[in-house]
C-alpha positions in Angstrom: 6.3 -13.3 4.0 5.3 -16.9 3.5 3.5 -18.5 0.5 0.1 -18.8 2.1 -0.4 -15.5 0.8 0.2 -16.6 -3.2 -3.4 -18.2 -3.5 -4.7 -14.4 -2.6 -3.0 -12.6 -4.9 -4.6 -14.4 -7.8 -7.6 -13.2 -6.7 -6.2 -9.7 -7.5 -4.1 -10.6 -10.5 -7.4 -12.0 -12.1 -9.2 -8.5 -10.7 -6.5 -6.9 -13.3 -7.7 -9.6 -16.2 -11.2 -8.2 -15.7 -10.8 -4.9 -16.3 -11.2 -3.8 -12.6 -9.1 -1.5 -10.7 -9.4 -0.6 -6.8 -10.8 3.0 -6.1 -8.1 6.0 -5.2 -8.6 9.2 -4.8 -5.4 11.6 -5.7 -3.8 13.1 -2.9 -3.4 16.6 -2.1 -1.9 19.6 -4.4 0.1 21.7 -2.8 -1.8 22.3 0.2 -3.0 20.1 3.4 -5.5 17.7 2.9 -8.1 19.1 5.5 -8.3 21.7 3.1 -9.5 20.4 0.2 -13.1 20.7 0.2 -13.5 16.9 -1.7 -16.9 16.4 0.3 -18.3 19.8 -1.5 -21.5 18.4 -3.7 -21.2 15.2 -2.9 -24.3 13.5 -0.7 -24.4 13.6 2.4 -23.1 10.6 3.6 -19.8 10.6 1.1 -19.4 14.1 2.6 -19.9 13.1 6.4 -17.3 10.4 5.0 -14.9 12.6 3.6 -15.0 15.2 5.9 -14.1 12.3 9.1 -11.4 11.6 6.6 -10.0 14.8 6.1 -10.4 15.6 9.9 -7.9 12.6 10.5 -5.2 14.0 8.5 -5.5 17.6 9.2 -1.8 18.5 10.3 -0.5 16.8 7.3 0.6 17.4 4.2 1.2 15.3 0.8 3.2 16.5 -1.5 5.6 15.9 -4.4 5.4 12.0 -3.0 6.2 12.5 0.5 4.4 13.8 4.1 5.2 16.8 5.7 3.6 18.9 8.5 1.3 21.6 8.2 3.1 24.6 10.4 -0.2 25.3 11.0 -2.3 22.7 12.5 0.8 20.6 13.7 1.8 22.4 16.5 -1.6 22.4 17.7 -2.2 18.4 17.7 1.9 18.0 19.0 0.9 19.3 22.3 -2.3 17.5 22.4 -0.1 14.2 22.6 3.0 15.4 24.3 2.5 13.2 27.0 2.0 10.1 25.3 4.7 8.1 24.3 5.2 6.8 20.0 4.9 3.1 21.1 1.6 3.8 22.7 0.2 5.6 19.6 2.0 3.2 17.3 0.4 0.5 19.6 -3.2 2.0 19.6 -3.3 2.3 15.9 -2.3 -1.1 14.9 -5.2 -2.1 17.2 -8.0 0.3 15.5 -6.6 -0.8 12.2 -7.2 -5.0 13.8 -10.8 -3.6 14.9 -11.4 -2.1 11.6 -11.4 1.5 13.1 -9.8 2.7 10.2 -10.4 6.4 10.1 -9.6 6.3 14.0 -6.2 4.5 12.7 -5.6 7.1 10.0 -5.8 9.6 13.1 -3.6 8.0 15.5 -0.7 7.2 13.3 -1.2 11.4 12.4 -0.9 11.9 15.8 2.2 9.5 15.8 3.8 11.6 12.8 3.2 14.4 14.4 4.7 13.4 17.7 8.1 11.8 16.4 8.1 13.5 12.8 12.1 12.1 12.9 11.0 8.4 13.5 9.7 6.0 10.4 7.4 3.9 12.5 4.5 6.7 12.2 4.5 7.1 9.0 5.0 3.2 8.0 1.3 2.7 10.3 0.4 5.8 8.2 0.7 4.3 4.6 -0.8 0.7 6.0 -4.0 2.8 7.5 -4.6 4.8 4.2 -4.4 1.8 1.9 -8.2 0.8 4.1 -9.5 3.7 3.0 -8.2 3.5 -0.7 -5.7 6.4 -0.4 -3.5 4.4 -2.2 -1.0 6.8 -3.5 -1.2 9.0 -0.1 0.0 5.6 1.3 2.8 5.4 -1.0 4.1 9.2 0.4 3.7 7.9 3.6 5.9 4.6 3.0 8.4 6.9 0.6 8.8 9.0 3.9 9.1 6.3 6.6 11.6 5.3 4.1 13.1 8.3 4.4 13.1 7.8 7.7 15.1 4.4 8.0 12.3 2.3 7.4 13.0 -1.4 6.2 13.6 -1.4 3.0 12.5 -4.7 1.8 9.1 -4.5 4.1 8.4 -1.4 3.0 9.2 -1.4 -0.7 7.6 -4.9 -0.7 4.5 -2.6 0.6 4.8 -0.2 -2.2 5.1 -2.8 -4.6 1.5 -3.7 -3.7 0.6 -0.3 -4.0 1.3 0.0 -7.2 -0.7 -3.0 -8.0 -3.1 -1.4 -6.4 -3.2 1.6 -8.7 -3.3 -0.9 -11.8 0.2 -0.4 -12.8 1.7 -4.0 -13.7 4.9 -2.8 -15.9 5.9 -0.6 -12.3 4.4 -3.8 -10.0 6.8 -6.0 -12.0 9.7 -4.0 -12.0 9.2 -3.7 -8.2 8.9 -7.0 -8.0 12.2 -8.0 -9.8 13.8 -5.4 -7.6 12.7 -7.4 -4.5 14.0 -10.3 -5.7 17.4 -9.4 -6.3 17.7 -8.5 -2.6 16.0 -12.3 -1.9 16.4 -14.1 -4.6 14.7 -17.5 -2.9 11.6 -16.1 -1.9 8.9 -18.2 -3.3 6.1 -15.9 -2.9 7.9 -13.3 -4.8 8.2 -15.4 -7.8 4.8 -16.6 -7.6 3.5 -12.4 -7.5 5.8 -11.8 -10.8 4.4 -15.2 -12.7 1.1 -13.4 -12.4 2.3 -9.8 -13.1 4.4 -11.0 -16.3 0.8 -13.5 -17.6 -1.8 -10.1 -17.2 1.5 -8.7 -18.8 0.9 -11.4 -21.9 4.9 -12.5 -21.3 3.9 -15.9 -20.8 7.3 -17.8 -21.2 8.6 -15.1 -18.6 5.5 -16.1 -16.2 6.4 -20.0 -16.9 9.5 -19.4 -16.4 8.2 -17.7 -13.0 6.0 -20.8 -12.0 8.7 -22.8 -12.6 11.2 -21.0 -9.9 8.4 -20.9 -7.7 8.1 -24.6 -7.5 11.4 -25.1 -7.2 11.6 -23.2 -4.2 9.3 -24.7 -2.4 5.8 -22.9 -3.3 2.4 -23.6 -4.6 1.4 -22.3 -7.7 -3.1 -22.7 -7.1 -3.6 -25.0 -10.1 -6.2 -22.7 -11.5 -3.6 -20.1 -12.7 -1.0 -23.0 -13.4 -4.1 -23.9 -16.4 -4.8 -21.0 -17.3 -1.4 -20.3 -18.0 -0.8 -23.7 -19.8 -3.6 -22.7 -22.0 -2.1 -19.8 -23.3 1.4 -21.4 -23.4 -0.2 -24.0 -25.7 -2.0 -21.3 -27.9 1.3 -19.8 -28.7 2.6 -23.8 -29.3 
């Protein structure tokens, strides 16, 4: 990770101060997702939508926080790419996801599941497709799987950490965050992500403390939250 990336997640952090929160939908309940009828009343286009969304994850199922295969459908797509290999579905859906084919993506790391159900690389693609399409916590059962799976477990609990910024959830984004950064404790950007979890938090001592450990290391706190931090700080005298 480098520290370019601090100046963006402002951008989000300030989303939180604002009252707004990215748009999920709740994954399925105890049944596959091609199933669940979500495009039912909806106009046409949000059903055309939904039902391209749920035609890319038929074969799947998410529940209790992880992916599994529907014994029904599953079979049926495993032969229809038994003779590829998992680096060339791997390989085509990082591409879609580049070309912003999302849905496409969303399909190919299915297939990629589906093909090497044993293997975390699927589902990893998996999680990073859904979060373009706002599945947010269908991504995280694909990242808790892939972790399962042998994934990395800084890369991908540093994804879920986002996640659950995503879904507008500081006190668990935080936590995550602390977490990461007792596995690498001189990673700039991670103290610069918690200094602005812990100041939409109102722990402003604990997000100067942040800013401070952030400098230290190196990083660049964008002088816009560094005042509006200071602010507050002086408030509280």
């Amino acid at each position: 990770m480098q520290i370019r990336y601090l100046t963006a997640v402002v951008a989000l952090g300030l989303c939180f101060g604002a009252g707004c929160r990215p748009t999920t939908s709740p994954p399925a309940q105890k049944q596959p997702v091609a199933e669940t009828n979500k495009g039912v009343g909806a106009n046409p286009i949000e059903a055309y939508r939904e039902n391209r969304f749920n035609e890319a994850v038929k074969g799947l199922v998410f529940e209790d926080g992880r992916v599994t295969l529907d014994p029904r459908e599953a079979p049926r797509i495993a032969d229809g790419v038994a003779s590829t290999t998992l680096d060339a579905l791997i390989a085509r859906g990082r591409d879609q996801i580049a070309h912003g084919q999302h849905v496409e993506a969303i399909g190919t790391f299915r297939d990629a599941v589906i093909h090497s159900p044993d293997q975390a690389a699927g589902y990893d693609g998996l999680g990073d497709a859904l979060i373009t399409k706002g599945r947010i916590e269908m991504s995280q059962a694909a990242f808790a799987t892939a972790l399962d799976r042998g994934a990395d477990g800084f890369q991908t609990g540093y994804k879920m950490a986002l996640n659950t910024q995503r879904l507008g959830d500081l006190e668990a984004y935080a936590s995550a965050l602390r977490g990461l950064i007792g596995e690498q404790p001189d990673n700039a950007e991670l103290h610069g992500r918690l200094a602005i979890a812990l100041y939409y938090q109102q722990n402003y001592e604990g997000a100067w403390t942040e800013v401070h450990t952030t400098e230290s290391l190196g990083g660049i706190v964008p002088p816009q939250f560094r005042q509006l931090l200071s602010g507050q700080m002086a408030e509280q005298g």
